[in-house]
C-alpha positions in Angstrom: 139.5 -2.8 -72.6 143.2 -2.4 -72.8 144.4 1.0 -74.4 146.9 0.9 -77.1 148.8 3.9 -79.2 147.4 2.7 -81.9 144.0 2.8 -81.7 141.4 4.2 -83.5 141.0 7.3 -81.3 137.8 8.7 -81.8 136.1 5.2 -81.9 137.9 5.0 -78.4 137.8 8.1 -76.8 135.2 7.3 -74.1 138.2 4.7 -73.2 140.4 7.2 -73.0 138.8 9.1 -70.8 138.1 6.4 -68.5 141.7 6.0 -68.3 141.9 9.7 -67.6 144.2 10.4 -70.2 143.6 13.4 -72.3 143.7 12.9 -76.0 144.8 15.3 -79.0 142.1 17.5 -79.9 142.9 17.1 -83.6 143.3 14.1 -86.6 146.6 12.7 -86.6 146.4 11.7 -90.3 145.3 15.0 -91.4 148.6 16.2 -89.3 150.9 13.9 -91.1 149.4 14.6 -94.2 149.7 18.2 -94.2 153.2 17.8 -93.0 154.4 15.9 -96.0 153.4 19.0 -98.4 154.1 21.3 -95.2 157.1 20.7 -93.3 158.2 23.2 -90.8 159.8 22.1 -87.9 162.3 19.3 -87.5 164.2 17.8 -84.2 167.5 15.7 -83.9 167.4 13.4 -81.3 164.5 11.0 -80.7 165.2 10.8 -76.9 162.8 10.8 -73.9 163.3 15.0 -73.6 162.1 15.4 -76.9 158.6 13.6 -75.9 158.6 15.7 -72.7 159.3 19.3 -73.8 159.2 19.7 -78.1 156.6 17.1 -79.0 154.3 18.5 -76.2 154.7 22.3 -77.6 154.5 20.9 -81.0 151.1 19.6 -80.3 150.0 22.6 -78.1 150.8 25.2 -81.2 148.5 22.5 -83.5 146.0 22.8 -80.6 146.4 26.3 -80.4 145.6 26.8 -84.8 149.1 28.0 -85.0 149.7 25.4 -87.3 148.3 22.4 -89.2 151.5 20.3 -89.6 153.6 18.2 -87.1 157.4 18.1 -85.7 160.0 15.3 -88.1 162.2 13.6 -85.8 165.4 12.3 -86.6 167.6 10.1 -84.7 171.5 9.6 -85.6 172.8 8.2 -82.0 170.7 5.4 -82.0 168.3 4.6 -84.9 167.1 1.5 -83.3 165.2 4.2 -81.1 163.2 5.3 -84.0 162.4 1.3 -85.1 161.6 0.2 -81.8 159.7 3.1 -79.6 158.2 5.1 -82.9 157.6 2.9 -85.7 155.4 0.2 -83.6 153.2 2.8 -82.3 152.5 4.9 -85.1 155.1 7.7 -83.4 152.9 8.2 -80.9 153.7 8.5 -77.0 152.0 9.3 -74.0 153.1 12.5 -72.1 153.5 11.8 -68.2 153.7 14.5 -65.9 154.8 13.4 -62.1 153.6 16.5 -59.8 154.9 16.8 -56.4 151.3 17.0 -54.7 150.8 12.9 -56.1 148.7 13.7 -58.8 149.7 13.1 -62.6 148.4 13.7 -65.7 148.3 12.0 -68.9 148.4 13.0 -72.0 148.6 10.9 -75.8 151.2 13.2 -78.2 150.1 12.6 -81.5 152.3 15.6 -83.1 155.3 13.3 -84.7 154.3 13.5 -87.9 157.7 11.0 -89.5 160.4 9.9 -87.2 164.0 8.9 -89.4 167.1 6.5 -88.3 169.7 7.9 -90.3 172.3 5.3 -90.5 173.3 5.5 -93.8 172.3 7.6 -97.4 170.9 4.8 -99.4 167.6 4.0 -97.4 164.0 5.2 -97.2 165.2 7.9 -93.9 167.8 9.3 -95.2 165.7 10.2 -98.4 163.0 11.9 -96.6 165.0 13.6 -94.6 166.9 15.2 -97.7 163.4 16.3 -99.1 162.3 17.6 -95.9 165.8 20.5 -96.2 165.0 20.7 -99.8 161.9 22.3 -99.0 161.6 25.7 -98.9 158.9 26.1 -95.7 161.4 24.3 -93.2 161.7 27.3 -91.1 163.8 25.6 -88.1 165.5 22.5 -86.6 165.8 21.5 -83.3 168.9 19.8 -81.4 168.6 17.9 -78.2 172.0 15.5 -78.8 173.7 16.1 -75.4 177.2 18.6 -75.5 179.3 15.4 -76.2 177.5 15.5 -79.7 179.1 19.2 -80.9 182.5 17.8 -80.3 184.4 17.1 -83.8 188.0 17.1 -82.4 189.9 15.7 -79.2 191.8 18.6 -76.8 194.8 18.0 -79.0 192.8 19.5 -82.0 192.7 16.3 -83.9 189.7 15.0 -85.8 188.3 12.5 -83.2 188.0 9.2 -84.8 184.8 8.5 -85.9 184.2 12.0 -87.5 187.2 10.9 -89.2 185.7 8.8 -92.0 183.1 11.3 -92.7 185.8 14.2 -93.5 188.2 11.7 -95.5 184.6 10.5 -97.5 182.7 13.7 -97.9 178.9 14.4 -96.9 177.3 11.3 -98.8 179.0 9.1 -96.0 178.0 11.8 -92.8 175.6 9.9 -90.5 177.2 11.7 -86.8 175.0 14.2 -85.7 177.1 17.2 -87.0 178.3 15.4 -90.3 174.5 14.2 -91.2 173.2 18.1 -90.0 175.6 19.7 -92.2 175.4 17.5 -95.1 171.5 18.3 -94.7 172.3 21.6 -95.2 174.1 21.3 -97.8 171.1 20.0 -99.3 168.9 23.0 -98.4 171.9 24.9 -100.3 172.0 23.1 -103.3 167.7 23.3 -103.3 168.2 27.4 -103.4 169.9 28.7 -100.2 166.8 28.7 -98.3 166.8 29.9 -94.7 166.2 28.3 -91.8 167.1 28.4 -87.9 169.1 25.9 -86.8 168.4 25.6 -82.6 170.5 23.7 -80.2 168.3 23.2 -77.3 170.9 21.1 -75.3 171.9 21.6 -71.8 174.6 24.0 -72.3 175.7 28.2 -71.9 176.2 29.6 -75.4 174.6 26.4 -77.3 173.8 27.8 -80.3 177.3 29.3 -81.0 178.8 26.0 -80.3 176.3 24.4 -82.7 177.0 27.2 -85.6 180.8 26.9 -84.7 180.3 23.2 -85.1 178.8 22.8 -88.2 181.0 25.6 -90.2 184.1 23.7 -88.9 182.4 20.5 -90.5 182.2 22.3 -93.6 185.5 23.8 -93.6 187.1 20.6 -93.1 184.8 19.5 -96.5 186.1 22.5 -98.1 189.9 21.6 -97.8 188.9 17.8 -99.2 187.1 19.5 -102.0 184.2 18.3 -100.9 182.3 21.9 -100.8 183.1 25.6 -101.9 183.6 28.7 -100.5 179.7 29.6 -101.5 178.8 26.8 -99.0 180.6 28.3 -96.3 179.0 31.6 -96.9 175.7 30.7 -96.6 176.3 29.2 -93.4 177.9 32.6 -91.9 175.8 34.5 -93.2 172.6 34.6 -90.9 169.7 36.1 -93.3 170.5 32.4 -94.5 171.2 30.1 -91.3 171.4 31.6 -87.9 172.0 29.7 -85.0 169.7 31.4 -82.1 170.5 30.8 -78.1 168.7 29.0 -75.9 167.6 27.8 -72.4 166.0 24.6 -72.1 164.6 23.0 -68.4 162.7 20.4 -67.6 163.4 17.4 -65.7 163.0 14.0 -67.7 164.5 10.8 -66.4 164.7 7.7 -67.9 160.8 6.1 -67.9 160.4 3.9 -64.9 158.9 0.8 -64.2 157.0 2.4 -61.2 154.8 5.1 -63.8 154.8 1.7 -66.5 152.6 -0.1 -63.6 150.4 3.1 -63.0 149.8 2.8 -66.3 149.0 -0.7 -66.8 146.6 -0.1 -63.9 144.9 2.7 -65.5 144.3 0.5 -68.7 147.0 1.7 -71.2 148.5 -1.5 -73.0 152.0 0.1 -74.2 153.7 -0.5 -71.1 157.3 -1.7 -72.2 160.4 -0.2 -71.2 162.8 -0.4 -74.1 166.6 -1.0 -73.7 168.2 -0.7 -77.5 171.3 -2.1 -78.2 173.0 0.7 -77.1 171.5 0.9 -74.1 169.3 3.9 -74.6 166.4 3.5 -72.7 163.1 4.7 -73.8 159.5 3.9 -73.6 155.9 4.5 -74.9 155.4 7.0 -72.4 157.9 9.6 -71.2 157.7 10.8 -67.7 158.5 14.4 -66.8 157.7 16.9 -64.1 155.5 19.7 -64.1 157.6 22.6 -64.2 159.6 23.8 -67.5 161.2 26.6 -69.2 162.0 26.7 -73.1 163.7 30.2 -73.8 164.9 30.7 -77.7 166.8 34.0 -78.9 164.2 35.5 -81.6 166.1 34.9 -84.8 164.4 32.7 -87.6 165.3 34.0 -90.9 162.9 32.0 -92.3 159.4 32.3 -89.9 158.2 31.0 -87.2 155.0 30.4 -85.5 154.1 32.0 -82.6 155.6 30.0 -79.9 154.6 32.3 -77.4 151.3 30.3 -77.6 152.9 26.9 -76.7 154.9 28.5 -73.3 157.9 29.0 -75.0 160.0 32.4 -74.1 160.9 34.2 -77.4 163.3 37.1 -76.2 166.3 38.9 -77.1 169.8 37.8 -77.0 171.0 39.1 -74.2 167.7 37.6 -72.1 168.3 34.4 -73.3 171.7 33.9 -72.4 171.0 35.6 -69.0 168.6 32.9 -69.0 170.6 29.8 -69.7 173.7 31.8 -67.6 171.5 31.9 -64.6 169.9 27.6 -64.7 173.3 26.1 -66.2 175.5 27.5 -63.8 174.1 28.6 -60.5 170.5 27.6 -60.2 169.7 24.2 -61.3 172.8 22.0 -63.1 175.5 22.8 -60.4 172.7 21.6 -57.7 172.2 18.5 -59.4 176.2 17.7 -60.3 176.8 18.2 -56.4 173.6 16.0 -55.8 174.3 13.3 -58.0 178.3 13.1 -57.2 177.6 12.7 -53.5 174.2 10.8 -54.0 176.5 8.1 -55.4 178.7 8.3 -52.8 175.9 7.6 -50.0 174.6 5.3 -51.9 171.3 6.9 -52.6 169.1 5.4 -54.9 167.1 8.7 -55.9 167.5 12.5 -56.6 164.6 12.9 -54.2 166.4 11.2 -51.2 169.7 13.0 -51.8 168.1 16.5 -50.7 166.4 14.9 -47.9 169.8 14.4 -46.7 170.1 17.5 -44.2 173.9 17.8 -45.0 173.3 17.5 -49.3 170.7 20.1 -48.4 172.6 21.8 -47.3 175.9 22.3 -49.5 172.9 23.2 -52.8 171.5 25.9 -50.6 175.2 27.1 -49.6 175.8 26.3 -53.4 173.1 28.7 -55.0 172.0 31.5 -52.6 175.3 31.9 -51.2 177.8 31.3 -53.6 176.0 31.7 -57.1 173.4 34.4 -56.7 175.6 36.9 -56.0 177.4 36.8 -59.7 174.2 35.9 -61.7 172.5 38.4 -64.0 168.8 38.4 -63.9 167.4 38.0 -67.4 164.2 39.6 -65.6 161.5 37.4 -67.5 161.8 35.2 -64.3 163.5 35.3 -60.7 166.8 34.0 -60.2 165.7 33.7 -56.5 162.1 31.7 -57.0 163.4 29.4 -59.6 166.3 28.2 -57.2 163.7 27.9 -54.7 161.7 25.8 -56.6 164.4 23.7 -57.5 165.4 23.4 -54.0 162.2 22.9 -52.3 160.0 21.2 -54.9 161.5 20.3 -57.9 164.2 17.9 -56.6 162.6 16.6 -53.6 159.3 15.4 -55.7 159.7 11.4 -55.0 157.6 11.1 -58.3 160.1 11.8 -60.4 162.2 8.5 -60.3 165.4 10.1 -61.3 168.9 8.9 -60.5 172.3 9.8 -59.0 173.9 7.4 -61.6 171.7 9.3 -64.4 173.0 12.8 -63.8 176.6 11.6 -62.4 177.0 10.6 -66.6 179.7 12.9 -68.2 180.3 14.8 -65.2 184.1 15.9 -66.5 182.5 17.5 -69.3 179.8 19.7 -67.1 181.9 20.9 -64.7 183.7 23.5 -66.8 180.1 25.1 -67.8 178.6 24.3 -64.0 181.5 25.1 -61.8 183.8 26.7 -64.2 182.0 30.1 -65.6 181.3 31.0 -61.6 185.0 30.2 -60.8 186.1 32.3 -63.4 183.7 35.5 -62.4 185.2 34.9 -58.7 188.4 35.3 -60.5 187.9 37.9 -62.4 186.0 40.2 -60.0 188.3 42.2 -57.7 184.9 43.4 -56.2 184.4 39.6 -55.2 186.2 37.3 -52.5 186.9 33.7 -54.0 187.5 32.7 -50.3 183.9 32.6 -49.8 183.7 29.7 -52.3 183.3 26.6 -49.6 180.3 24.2 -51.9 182.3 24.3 -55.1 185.7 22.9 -53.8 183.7 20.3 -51.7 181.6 19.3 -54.8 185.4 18.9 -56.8 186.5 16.8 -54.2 184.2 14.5 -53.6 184.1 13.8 -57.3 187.4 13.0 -57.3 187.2 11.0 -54.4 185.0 9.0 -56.4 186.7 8.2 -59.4 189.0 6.6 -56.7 189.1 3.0 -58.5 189.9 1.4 -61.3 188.3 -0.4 -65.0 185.0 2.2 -64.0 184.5 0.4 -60.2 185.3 2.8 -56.9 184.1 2.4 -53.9 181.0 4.3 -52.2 181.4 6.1 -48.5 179.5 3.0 -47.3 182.2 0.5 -48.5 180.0 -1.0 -51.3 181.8 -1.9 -54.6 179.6 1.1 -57.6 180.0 1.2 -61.2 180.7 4.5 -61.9 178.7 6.1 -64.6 180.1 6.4 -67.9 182.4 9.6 -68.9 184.9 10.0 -71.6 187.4 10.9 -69.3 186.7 8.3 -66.9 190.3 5.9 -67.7 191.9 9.0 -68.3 191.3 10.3 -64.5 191.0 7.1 -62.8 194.8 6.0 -64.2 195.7 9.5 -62.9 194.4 8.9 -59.7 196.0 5.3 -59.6 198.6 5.9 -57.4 196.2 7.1 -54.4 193.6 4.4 -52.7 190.9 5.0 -50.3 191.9 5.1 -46.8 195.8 4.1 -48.1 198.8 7.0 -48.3 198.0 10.4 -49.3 201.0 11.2 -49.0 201.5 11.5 -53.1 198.1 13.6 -52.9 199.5 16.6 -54.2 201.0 15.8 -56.9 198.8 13.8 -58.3 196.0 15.8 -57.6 197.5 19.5 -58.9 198.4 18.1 -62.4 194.5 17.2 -62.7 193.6 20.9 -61.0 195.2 22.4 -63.6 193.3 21.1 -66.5 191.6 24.1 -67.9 189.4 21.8 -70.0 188.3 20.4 -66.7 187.5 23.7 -64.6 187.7 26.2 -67.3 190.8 27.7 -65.0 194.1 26.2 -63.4 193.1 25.7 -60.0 196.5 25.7 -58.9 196.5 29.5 -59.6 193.8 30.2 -56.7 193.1 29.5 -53.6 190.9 26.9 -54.6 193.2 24.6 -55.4 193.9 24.2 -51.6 190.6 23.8 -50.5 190.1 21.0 -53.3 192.9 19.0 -51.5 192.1 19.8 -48.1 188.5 18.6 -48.6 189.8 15.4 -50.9 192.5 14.1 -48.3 189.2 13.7 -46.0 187.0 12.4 -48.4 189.9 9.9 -49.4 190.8 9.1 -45.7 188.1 6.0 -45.6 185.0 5.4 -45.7 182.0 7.2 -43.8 183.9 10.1 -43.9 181.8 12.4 -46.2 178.8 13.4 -43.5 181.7 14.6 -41.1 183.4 16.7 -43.4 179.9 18.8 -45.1 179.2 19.3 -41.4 182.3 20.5 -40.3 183.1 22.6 -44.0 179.4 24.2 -44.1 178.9 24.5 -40.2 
């Protein structure tokens, strides 16, 4: 018998079993009925992270009788997301988790209780939505949109141009992820200034800030077009109404592969296909994750919560949580896998996994967290700095189950440097107590990304001398004309000055190179990179011997 999503699943629970794939131990109609009177939670952004991590605790506090309703999803990236890996399967999706010993477990999530496509205000989505902040027992929303998504102006401080149109037409025509949050909002307002948490869970130091900062400057600019009043903006600062709680979010979901779709198909489960929408998101009726995660939220929900404790989430303090997020962002995990990814691509490696096999890539994380980052992290004591880079080091990244890319985390690299690289720069900086000399992995890691952007129209060339598409970043023109006048293993003569006027973009590294001694290194370590191919083995050796 082939297994489908949407089966009858206690008439096919022996099946299931068979299959070895654990089902929910609950009614999903009784859910989704109880959430349509009930609503308490809801999540933007539909996207394979959202399956891994808040679907899975959503289903775990049902499990756990913390609650009898489901999570609401929304999508406003890419709708077709919701019509083609939700709708067809009842929103249901199958939870795989890729251990490093082999082994894997599967589990059916059954906790979507609605999933919306907002692309406009006249249909059925948006509708729902709008009732579901009208009700008075939301008590919070959760954000996974990527950092790209908070931005509502370009570095010149002018509205970027499809926020545009929203601001000129007020919230009725708001379908970006900040424009359609806010004008939800707005809705809550209007219903009787309920409260609710609004929590960014994206990938990010100080997220929820951003996120509060966001959406009041959404408003504001509604406010001058007389779109909203002062009273609006007041509810929104005022956080016994809407708060906007930190948090630290970890787990390792890569697109889903075809490798875990054949397992599957072996196993007996029908819902195989991996999904490309037209905007090339890719999804799937499974999501495949590892086996290690961390979800840390600052404990401020003005309006309830359940007890997330019971689901593995860390509810703590401010102060913890940022320490938290501080410590994975930029020194233990996302610096690792930027330096990873940008020489992964370089080698040509088809796999996260195989990059730290490479003795030298090994190498430059280790160099990268223990000796360079450690020392200026702060410890938010609910777990060790130490162990969790450990684990990321030696099992995390080196499990060959998890079939995730170079190319994958190389995306928007110009826009995680200043949070990865940047806030340990600046405590170098900063700290007379601390010698920036010792920093050897972060210049390297600087670069050999910009020895990759070497190119041109999003091509380069890798250290073997194959043609790559580089992946895509919204500076990616803007650097690659910049770097135009050098080539790979041509003159480098011009080096310096083309490279300082890109060093000193503090929206880059979050600090003007040129004003440390870093700066130096940066060029030093480029000119070889850039010298010709198979350089980039010879250089790691001879920087971190």
């Amino acid at each position: 018998m082939v297994l489908h999503l949407t089966d009858d699943l206690n008439a096919t629970k022996d099946e299931w079993a068979k299959a070895g794939i654990k089902l929910p131990a609950f009614d999903p109609a009784a859910v989704r009925a109880n959430t349509v009177e009930h609503p308490y939670w809801v999540h933007f952004g539909a996207g394979n992270l959202f399956r891994a991590v808040h679907a899975a605790i959503a289903q775990d506090l049902i499990e756990a009788g913390e609650t009898k309703s489901g999570v609401i999803v929304a999508e406003t990236f890419d709708a077709d997301i919701v019509d083609e890996a939700y709708t067809p399967f009842d929103d249901r999706c199958l939870q795989v988790v890729l251990k490093s010993d082999g082994s894997v477990d599967n589990r059916l999530i059954a906790s979507v209780a609605a999933a919306y496509g907002v692309r406009n205000h006249e249909d059925d989505a948006w509708k729902g939505l709008a009732g579901v902040f009208r009700n008075p027992e939301l008590q919070f929303a959760t954000v996974t949109i990527t950092e790209k998504g908070y931005a509502l102006t370009d570095p010149a401080g002018d509205v970027l141009p499809w926020i545009e149109p929203e601001v000129e037409n007020g919230p009725d025509s708001a379908v970006s992820a900040m424009g359609a949050i806010t004008a939800l909002l707005l809705e809550r307002f209007k219903a009787g200034s309920f409260p609710i948490a609004m929590v960014s869970t994206d990938n990010f130091s100080q997220n929820g800030d951003r996120f509060g900062a966001a959406i009041r400057q959404f408003a504001q600019l509604w406010k001058e077009k007389g779109f909203v009043g002062q009273d609006f903006l007041d509810y929104l600062n005022d956080e016994s109404k809407v708060s906007f709680p930190l948090s630290m979010i970890d787990r390792i979901t890569p697109n889903p592969a075809e490798s875990v779709s054949k397992q599957l198909e072996a196993a007996g489960f029908g819902d195989t296909q991996i999904i490309h929408t037209a905007k090339r998101t890719n999804v799937a009726p499974f999501a495949n994750t590892e086996e290690t995660w961390y979800l840390v939220i600052e404990d401020k929900f003005p309006n309830g919560r359940p007890a997330l404790e019971k689901a593995g989430v860390y509810v703590a303090d401010r102060a913890t949580v940022n320490d938290a997020d501080e410590m994975k962002v930029t020194t233990c995990l996302n610096p690792l896998h930027t330096a990873l990814a940008t020489f992964g691509v370089l080698l040509g490696y088809q796999s996260m996994s195989a990059t730290i096999a490479d003795p030298d890539l090994k190498k430059l994380v280790e160099r990268l967290g223990y000796v360079e980052g450690l020392p200026v992290v702060t410890d938010p004591k609910i777990f060790s700095p130490k162990e969790f880079l450990r684990q990321v080091i030696e099992v995390r990244v080196p499990n060959p189950n998890i079939p995730d890319t170079p190319a994958r985390i190389s995306t928007d690299t110009s826009q995680k440097i200043p949070v990865r690289y940047g806030v340990t720069i600046k405590k170098y900086v900063e700290d007379p107590s601390k010698d920036i000399n010792v920093l050897t992995a972060i210049p390297l890691v600087i670069a050999g990304w910009l020895r990759l952007l070497l190119g041109e129209n999003g091509l380069a060339t890798n250290d073997n001398g194959e043609s790559v598409a580089l992946s895509p970043d919204p500076r990616l023109k803007d650097l690659q004309d910049k770097l135009a006048p050098l080539s790979l293993g041509g003159d480098l003569a011009k080096a310096d000055e083309v490279i300082k006027p890109i060093l000193a973009d503090t929206t880059i590294f979050g600090t003007d190179l040129n004003t440390t001694p870093l700066a130096a290194k940066v060029l030093d370590y480029f000119k070889q990179f850039a010298a010709g191919t198979g350089t980039v083995h010879a250089v790691l050796e001879k920087a971190l011997a």
